[in-house]
N, C-alpha and C positions, 0 to 999 in steps of 0.2 A: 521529876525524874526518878526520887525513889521509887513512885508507884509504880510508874513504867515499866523499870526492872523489877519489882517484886512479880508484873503481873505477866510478868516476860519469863520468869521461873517459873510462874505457877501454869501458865499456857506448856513450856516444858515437861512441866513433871507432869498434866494431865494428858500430853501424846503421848508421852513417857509409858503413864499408864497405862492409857486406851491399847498401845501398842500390846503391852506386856499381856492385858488380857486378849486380846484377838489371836496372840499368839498361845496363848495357856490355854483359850478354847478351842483351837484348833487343833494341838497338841491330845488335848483329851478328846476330842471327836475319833479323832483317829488311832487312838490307843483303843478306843470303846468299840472300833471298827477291826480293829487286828484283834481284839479279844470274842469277841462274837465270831470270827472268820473260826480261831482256835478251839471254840467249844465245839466246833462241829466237828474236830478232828483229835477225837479223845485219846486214840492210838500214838498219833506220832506226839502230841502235847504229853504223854506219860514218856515215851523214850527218850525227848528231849530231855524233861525233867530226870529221868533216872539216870542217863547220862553225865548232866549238869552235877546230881548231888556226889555219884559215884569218883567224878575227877575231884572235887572238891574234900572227898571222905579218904583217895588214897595219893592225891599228888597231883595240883592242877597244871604245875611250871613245868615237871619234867616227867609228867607220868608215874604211873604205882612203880610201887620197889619191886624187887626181883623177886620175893615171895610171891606176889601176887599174878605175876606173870607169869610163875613158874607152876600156879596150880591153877591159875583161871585163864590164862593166855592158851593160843592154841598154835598146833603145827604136828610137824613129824617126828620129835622126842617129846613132847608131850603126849599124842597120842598113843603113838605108835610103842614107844617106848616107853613111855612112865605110865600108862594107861588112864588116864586122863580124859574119860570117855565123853564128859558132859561139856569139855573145854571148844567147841566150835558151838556152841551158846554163848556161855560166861562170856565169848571172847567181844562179841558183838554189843558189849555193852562195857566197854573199855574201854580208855584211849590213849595214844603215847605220848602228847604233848600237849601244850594250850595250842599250840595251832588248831592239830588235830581238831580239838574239841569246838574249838569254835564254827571249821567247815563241819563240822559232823551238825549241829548245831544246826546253822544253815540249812544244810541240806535234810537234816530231817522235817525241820517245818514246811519247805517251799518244795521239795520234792516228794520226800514221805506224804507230804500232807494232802499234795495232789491227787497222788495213788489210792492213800483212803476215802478222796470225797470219791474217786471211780468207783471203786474196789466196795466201799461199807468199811466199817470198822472191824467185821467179824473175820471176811475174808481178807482184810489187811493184817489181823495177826498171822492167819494160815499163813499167808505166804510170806511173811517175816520172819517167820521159825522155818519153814521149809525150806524157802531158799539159803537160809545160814546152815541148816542141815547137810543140803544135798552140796550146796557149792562148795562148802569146805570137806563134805564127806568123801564126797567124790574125788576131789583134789588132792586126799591123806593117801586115800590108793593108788590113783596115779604116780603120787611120789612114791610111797613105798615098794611100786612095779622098779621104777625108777631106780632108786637107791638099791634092790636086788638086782637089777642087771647094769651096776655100776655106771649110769648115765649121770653124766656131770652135772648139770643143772639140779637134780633130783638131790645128789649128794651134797653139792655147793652150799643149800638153804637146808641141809636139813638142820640145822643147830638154830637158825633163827626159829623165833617165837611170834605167833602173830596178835596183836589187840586192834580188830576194824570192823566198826558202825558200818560201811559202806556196803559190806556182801548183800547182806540184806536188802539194804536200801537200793542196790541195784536190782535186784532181784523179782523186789514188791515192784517199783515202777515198770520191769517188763511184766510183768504179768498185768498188771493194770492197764497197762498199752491196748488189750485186749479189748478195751470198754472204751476209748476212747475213739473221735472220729478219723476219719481215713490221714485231714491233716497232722494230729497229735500221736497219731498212732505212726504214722513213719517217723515225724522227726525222734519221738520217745526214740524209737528202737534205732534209729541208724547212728543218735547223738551217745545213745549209752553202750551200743556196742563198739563202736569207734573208740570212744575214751577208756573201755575197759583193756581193748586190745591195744591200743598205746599204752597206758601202764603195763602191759605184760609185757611189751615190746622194749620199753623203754627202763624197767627199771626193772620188774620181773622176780619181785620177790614174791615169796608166797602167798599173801595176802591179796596180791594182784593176779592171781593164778585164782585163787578161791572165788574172788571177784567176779571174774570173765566167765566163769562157771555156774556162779550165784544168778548170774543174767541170763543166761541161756535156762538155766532150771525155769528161773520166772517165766520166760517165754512159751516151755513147755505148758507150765501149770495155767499160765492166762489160757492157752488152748482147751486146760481139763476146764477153768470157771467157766468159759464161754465160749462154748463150741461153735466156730463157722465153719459154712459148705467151705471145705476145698477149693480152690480158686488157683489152680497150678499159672494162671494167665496173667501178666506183665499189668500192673493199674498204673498207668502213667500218670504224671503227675504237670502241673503249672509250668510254665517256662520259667516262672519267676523261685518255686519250691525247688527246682531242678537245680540252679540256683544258688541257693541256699545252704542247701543238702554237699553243694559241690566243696561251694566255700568252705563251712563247717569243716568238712572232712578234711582240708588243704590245712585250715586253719589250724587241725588238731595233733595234725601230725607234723607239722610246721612249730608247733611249741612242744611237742615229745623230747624232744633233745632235753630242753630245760629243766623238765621233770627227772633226767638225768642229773641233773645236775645238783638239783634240789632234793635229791633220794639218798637215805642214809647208807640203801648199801646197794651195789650197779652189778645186777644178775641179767638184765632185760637184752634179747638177741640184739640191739638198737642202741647202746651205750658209749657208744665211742668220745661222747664230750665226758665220760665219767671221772675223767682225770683232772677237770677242768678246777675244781677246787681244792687238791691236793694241794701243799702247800712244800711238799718234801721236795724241793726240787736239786736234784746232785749237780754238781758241779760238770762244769764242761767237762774238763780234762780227763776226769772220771769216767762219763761217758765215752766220748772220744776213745779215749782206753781200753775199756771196756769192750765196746760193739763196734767198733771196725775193725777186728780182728776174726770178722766171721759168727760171734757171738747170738744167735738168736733167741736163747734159752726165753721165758714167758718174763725174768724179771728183767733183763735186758731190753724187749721191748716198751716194758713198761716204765724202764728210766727214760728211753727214747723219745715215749711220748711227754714225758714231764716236760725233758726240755724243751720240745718243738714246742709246749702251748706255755712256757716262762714269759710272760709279757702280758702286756694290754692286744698286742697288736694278732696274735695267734689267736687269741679269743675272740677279736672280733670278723677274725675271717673266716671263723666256725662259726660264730652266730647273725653274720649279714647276709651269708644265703637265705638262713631262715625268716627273716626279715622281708627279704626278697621275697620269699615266697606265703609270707601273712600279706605282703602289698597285694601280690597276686589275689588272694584269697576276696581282698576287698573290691578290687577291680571284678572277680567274677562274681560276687555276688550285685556288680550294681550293670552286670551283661557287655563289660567289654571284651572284645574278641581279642582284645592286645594282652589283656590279662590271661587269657586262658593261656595265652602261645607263652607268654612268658611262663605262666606253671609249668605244660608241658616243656620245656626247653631245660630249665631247672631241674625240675624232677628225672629226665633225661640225662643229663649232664652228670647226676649225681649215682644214677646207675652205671652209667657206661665208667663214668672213673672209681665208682666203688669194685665193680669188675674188676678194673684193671690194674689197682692196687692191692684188691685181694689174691690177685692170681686167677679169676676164673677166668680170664682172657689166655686161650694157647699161648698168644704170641707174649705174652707179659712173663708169665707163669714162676709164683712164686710153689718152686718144688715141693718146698716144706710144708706146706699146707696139706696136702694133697696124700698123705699116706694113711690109705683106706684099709690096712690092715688092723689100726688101732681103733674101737670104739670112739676113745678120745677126740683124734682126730678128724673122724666121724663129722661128730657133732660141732668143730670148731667150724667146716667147711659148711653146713645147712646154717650157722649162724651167720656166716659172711653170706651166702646165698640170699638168706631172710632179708639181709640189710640190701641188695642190690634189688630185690623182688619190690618189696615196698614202696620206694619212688616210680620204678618202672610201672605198676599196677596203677600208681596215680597218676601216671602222664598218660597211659592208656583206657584213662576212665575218664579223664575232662577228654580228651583225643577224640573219642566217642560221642561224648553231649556240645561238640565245636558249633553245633548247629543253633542251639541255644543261645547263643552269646553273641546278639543281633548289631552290637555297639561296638561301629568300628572308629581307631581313629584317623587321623586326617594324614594322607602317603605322606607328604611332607617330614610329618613327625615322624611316621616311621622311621625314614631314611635318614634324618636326622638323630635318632637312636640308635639303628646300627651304625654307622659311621663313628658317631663317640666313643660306643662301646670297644669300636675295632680297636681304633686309632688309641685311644687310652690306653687300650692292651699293651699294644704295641711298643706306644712311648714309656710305659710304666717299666717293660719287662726290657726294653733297651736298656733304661737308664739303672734296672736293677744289674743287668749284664756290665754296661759301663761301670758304674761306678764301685762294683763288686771289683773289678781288674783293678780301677785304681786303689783299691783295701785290699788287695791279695792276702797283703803279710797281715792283715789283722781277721783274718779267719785262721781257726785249725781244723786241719792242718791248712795250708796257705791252698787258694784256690787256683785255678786256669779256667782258663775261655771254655774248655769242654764243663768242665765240672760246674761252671757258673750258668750258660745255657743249657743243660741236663737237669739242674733244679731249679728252673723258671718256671713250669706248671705247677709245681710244689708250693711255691710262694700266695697263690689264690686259688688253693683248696685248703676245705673245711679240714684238721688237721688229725679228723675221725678215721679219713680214707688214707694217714699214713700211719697207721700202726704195725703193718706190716713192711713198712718201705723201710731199706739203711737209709742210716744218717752217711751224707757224706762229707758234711763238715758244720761248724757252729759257729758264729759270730764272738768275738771277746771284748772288741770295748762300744761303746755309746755310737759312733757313729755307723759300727758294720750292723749293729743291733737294728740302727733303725732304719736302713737299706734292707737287714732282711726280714726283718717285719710287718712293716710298713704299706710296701706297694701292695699287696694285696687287700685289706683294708679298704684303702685310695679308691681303689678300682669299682669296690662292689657299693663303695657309697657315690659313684658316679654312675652303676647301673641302676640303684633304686630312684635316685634323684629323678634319672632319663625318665626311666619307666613312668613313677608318678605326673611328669609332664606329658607322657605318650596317652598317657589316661585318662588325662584331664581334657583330650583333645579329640571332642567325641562326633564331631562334624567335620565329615570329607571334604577335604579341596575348600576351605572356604578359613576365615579368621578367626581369630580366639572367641572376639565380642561379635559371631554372627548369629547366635542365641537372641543376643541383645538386640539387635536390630531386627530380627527378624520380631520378637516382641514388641519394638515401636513399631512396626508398620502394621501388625494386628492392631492395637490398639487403634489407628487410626480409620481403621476399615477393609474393605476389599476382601477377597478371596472366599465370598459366598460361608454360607452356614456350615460349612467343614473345613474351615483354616484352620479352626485352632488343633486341628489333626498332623500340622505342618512342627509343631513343635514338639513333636515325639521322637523321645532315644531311637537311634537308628535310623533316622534321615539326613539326606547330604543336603546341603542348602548351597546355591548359587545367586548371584545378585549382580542387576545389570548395572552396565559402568557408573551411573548416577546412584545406584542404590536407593533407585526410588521403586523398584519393584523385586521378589523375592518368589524364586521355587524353589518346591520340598521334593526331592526323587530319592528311589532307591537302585542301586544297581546289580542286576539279578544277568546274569549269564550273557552278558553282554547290551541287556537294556537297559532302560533306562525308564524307572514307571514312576511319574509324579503322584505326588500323595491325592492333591486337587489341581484346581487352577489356580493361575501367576495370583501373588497377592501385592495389591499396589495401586495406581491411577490408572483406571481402565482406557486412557488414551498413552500408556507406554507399554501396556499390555504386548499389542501386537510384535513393536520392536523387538521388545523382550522373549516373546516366543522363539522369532526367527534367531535371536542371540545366543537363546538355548541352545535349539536344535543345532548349530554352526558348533559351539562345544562339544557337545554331543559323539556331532561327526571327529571333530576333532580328535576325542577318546575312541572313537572305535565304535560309541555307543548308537544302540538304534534310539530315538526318542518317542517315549509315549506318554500323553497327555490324559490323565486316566480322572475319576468322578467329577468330570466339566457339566456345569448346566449348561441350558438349551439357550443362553445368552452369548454361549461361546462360538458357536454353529457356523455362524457367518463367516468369523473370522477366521478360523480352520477352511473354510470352503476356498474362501477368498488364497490361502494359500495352497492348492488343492491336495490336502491332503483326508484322506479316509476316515469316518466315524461312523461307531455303531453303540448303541443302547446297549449299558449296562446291569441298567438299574433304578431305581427310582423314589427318589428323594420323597418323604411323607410329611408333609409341614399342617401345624394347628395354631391358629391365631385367637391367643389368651383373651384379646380384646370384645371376642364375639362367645367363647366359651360358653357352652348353654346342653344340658345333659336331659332334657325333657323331649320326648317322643317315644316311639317304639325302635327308633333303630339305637337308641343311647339304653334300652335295658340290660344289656349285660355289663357296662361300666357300672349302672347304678346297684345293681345286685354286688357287684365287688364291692361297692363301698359299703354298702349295708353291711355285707357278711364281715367286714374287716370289724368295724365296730360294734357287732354281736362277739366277735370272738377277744374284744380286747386291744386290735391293732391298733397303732395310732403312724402317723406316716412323721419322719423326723427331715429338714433339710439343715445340711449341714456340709463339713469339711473333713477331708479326713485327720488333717492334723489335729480335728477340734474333739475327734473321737477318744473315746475311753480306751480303754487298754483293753477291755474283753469284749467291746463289741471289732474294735481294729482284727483283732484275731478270729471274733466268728465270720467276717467279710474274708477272711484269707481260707478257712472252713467251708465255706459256701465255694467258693471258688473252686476250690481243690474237689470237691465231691460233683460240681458241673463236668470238671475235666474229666474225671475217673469213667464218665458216665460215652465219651465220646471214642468212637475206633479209632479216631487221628488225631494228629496231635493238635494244639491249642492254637487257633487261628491268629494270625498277625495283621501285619500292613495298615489298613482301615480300622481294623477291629482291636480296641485297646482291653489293655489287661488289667492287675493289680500293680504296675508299675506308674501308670497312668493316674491312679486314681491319688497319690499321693499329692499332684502338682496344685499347689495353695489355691491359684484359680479356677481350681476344677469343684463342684458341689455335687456333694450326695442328697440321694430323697432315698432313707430307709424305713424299712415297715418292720416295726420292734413291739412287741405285747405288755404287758405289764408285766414279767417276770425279767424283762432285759433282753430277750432273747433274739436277734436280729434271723427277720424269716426271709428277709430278699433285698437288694440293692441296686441303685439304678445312680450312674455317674453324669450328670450334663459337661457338658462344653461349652465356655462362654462365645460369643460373639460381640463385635464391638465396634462403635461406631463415636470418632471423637471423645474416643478416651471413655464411652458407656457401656455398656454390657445393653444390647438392643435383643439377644436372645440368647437361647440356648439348646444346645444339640444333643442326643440323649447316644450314650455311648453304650458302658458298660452295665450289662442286666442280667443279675443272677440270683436263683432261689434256691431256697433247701429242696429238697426234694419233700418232703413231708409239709411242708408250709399248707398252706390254705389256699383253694381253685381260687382265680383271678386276684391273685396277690401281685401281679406285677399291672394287671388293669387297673387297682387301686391306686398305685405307687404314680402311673402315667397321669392320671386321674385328676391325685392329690396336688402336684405339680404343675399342671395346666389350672387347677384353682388358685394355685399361689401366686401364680404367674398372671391369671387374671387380674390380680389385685396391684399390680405395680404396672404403672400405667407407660413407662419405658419400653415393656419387655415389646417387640413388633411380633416377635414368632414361637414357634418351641417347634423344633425339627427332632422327628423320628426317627431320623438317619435312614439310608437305605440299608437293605438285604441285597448283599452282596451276590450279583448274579441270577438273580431274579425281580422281572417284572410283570406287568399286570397283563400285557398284550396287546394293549390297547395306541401303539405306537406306530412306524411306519406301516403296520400290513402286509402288503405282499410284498416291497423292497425289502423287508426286515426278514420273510421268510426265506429268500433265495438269498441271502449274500452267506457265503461261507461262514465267514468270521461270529456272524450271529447265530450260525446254529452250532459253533466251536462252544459258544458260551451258554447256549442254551445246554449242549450235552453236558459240562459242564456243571452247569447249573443243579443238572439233574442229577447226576451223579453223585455228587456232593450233598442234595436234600434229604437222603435217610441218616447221613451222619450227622450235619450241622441245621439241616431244615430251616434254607432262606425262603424257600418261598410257603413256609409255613409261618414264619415271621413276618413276611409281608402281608399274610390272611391275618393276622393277629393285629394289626398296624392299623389293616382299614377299621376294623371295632369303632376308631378314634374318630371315622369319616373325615377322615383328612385330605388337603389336598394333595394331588401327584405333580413330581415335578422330575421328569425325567433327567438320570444323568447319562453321558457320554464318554467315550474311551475316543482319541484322535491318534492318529498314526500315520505315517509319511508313506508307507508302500506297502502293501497287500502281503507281499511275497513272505514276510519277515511275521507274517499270523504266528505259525509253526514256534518262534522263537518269544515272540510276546505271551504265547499261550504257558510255554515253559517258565516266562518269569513271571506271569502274576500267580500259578503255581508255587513255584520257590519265592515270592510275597507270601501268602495268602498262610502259605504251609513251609518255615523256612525250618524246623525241624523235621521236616518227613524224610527217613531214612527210605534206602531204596528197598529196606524188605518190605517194610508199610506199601510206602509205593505199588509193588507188587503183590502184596496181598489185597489191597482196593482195589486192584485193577482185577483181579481174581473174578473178586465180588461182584464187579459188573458186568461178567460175562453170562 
């Protein structure tokens, strides 16, 4: 036994060990790899450094003392008045606190550092010192204009002192924006002008004014290092960047408040929670006293709002809309249409009541605002303007991109959303009304039914938009306290709750778990070489009463266009169609049965409804794969030239990907799109939303420098639980990559694929709206509907070029396998044509619209 245990310790301490080192060599690998990344970037690795030693030479915990601020720190007595000429340098190499220093810190490695791998070291200094030049030089005039024509803001900060790393740091990364590709170079600039113009907004002291200025220099000066043609023309972008770009901006201005709050001193036109940590809070009675006697003066309303925000429960009905609107934020960036309407509707909400608490509404009108003979007053009135501007500007900006955001959810949920929302209202602000009557005597002065229903909208608004309201009474002991605190709170964490459920509920008309099921019965077969297209954001799913069969539609202007055909037991198929269409009718909706193969034929006939050729299916069987003769020399020359230049082909996942190739595949994308008159095709055709789904596989073509030159997404198919093929989706190149880079990628793919003796197929997917001709003949030339699609077709080949695609496709000599569109009545062309339009193109605005149509006359 003692050996046992002795050798039971010694097996411990050698994992013990083994651990310790795997972890200690790991540790150093990656410290060897962050410091090699650092040597490259010798600019910002010295500011870091000079930063680091300077907090730690005059004051790390609380910042340098007041000498030092006083001759090195900068502003409008500094400059202007103690002449202080060299102090918007000094100052940029300073900082006020350990926070400070730690994001400065951060941010100069991971951002700075970025800008000079763009930029070079030499011109990461120019624009380091120039933009701390110009952004604060610029900035000292402005104020000084300012401060001579008595403008309050100007005056308000002239006695602050500024010490900020960031001017610069904003500065170099616009100008670096310049050298960066189409994707880094909008987010660079739309993420750093955003967050600059919310610090100005929100907290607006000088440093933040130097900042936003610091940025726009940069932008300039990226123009002097790297001059491009003029481009006055719109480069649109991803649906998924679109997106992104939206969120971010919801996002940023959704957490502006807090930087309110978090800000040592609240000059920003946007500060209305700045009270929120005051701590001074006067006594009721005092107030009361005070300011219902008429009393408006500046310090009066600012006892007013002390006490409206004394509590837990005041602060949380100031910061749950913004909540509200970061859910939102999350919701559009993952394309639900419920999220955008809730931004817009919030962001709405929050202008119309800033209005109308500020007085810019006639019928509101707070008088005092409004006397345009004083400068003063002036400027108090564009600050409350700014703050109703701002939400409204964002609910008119998602408003705009509604097209975008393809991800509806299920009516059900909706109506079960509003209805809560109302009803809650309702019962909340009853029982605020009730049981306010029965506390009368414990409000001051004692309330009534008018006075109690008059400040029920007061109760759940943010407490920003009454700064200008009277108080007309205030709560004194525990129980009025938490009647009128309370229900608003209550309410908005009953609308986030709804919403997050509304969100989650991303399949029309159908069950929580029909995701799930519609994934077993893939699994188990059925639904041809493009089912797994049925499990894409943005399709409704239905399932006949057994749920032994499942279709994917979308409903576009009153149709109804399935993604493919039923997926399920092709002897419940039939039933199932006619089950459809009976729903269908039911909604109002026409139904159409859209990329059906030529196995479906019969049974469409059999019910006599109409079908015409689409399109056509290109299938290669891995089992016969063989690239010798003369009609396979242009694959073979692709593969050859991939391997003189370096390529190598990778199959993989995207979750399995690196963090810079993940981003140069969202760079690839972004620069296809930029490239197209319209906008980025849907329906069939997947995007980079698509490509993240675990069972979906990439084949990319990467060099030996990392560099990812093009990317191609398959589609499993499956049979008993196997994967028996796979369907080729998503294919996109750099523009600069190497001739037959995606022949190689097809190539590499159908070899790998050869080699696993399961796979039955590799499907090239069709080109939507063009086929080969070689199909009905002369019925196919005379029926209307087919030469709809033919014009179509045609119309459409200079912008997206399908049937340049399908000439790309035969290279492969592949087989053809025609698909079909089925439809119940002729008459109803006209309206099918319109929604696989609003399919194909569900962002095309009507001026695009009519600039295409332009084109083709």
């Amino acid at each position: 036994m003692p050996t046992s245990t002795d050798g039971s310790r010694a097996s411990d301490g050698s994992v013990r060990t083994g651990w310790l080192a795997r972890a200690g060599a790991g540790f150093a690998a990656t410290a060897l790899l962050v410091w090699r990344r650092l040597k490259k970037q010798p600019v910002s690795l010295g500011y870091a450094l000079i930063l680091l030693v300077l907090a730690l030479t005059t004051g790390i915990l609380q910042g340098p003392p007041r000498w030092v601020r006083l001759w090195f720190g900068t502003g409008y007595e500094s400059v202007i008045d103690g002449g202080h000429w060299w102090s918007p340098v000094t100052s940029v190499f300073l900082v006020d606190n350990l926070a400070e220093l730690l994001l400065a810190l951060l941010t100069t490695l991971v951002v700075l550092g970025y800008a000079e791998h763009l930029l070079g070291s030499v011109r990461t200094v120019i624009a380091f010192l120039a933009t701390a030049i110009l952004g604060t030089g610029v900035g000292l005039l402005l104020q000084d204009a300012g401060v001579a024509s008595g403008e309050m803001w100007s005056r308000g900060v002239s006695e602050l002192w500024a010490l900020d790393p960031f001017t610069p740091i904003f500065g170099t990364i616009m100008a670096a924006s310049s050298f960066a590709g189409p994707l880094w170079r909008r987010r660079i600039r739309v993420f750093t002008l955003v967050v600059a113009l919310v610090l100005v907004l929100y907290s607006g002291q000088p440093s933040d004014f130097y900042r936003l200025l610091g940025a726009l220099a940069g932008l300039a000066l990226g123009a002097v290092f790297h001059p491009r043609r003029i481009d006055l023309t719109w480069r649109r972008s991803s649906h998924r960047e679109t997106r992104t770009l939206l969120a971010s901006v919801l996002g940023i201005l959704a957490v502006g408040p807090v930087i309110t709050i978090f800000s040592g001193t609240r000059f920003g036109l946007l500060a209305p929670l700045g009270l929120l940590l005051t701590q001074d809070v006067p006594s009721v009675t005092d107030v009361v006293d005070r300011c219902l006697l008429g009393n408006i003066t500046r310090q009066c309303v600012h006892a007013l709002t002390l006490e409206r925000v004394a509590g837990v429960g005041p602060v949380l009905v100031s910061l749950l809309p913004l909540l509200t609107l970061l859910v939102a934020a999350f919701g559009i960036l993952r394309g639900r249409r419920f999220a955008a309407w809730l931004a817009i509707v919030v962001n709405t909400g929050m202008a119309v009541l800033g209005a109308w608490y500020y007085g810019l509404l006639p019928i509101s009108g707070q008088p005092y605002v409004w006397h345009w003979r004083s400068f003063q007053y002036f400027e108090v009135a564009v600050v409350l303007v700014v703050s109703v501007l701002v939400p409204l500007a964002t609910a008119v900006l998602i408003a705009v991109n509604l097209r975008r955001f393809p991800v509806r959810s299920r009516p059900g949920r909706l109506r079960r959303f509003f209805l809560t929302t109302v009803v809650s209202f309702l019962a909340l602000a009853s029982a605020y009304v009730i049981g306010g009557l029965a506390l009368s005597d414990r409000f001051t002065p004692a309330v009534t039914l008018v006075d109690l229903v008059s400040d029920v909208p007061e109760r759940f608004i943010p407490v920003g938009f009454l700064r200008l309201e009277r108080l007309s009474f205030l709560p004194t002991d525990w129980a009025s306290t938490m009647l009128y605190q309370w229900v608003g709170p209550v309410f908005w964490v009953i609308v986030i709750i709804g919403a997050i459920q509304c969100m989650r509920s991303t399949v029309a008309g159908g069950r929580s778990d029909d995701a799930a099921r519609l994934r077993a019965l893939l699994s188990t077969g059925g639904g041809g070489s493009l089912a797994y297209m049925t499990t894409w954001e943005g399709n409704s799913l239905w399932f006949n009463a057994s749920g032994s069969t499942a279709i994917a539609y979308r409903v576009e202007t009153g149709v109804a266009i399935t993604t493919t055909e039923p997926i399920g037991p092709v002897e419940d198929a039939a039933r199932a169609i006619a089950d459809f269409a009976i729903m269908c009718d039911d909604h109002g909706w026409i139904p159409v049965f859209y990329s059906l193969h030529g196995s479906w034929q019969a049974t469409f006939a059999r019910m006599g409804w109409q079908t015409m050729g689409i399109g056509e299916e290109t299938i290669l069987r891995p089992r016969t794969w063989d690239t010798t003769g003369k009609k396979w020399q242009d694959i073979r020359s692709s593969i050859n030239r991939a391997e003189r230049a370096g390529v190598r082909a990778e199959w993989t996942s995207y979750r399995a990907l690196p963090v810079l190739e993940s981003v140069q595949i969202s760079e690839i994308s972004e620069l296809w799109v930029q490239e197209k008159e319209l906008p980025e095709l849907g329906f069939t055709l997947g995007g980079l939303d698509e490509l993240r789904d675990p069972a979906v596989r990439l084949m990319l073509a990467i060099d030996g420098s990392g560099v990812v030159h093009a990317v191609t997404s398959w589609l499993p198919s499956y049979r008993d639980g196997r994967v028996i093929g796979w369907t080729l989706d998503f294919m996109r190149r750099r523009p600069d990559s190497m001739n037959g880079v995606m022949e190689f990628l097809i190539a590499q793919t159908a070899q790998r694929m050869s080699e696993e003796p399961e796979i039955e197929f590799l499907s090239l997917s069709a080109a939507p709206l063009a086929q080969t001709g070689s199909g009905d003949g002369e019925n196919r030339a005379s029926s209307l509907a087919s030469r709809f699609i033919d014009f179509l077709g045609r119309s459409l080949e200079p912008v997206y070029g399908f049937r340049s695609l399908l000439a790309f496709k035969r290279k492969f000599q592949p087989e053809f396998h025609p698909l079909f569109m089925a439809y119940p009545d002729p008459v109803a062309l006209p309206a099918i044509g319109l929604a696989l339009a609003r399919a194909y193109l569900p962002a095309l605005s009507v001026r695009e619209a009519l600039a295409f149509a332009r084109g083709l006359a």
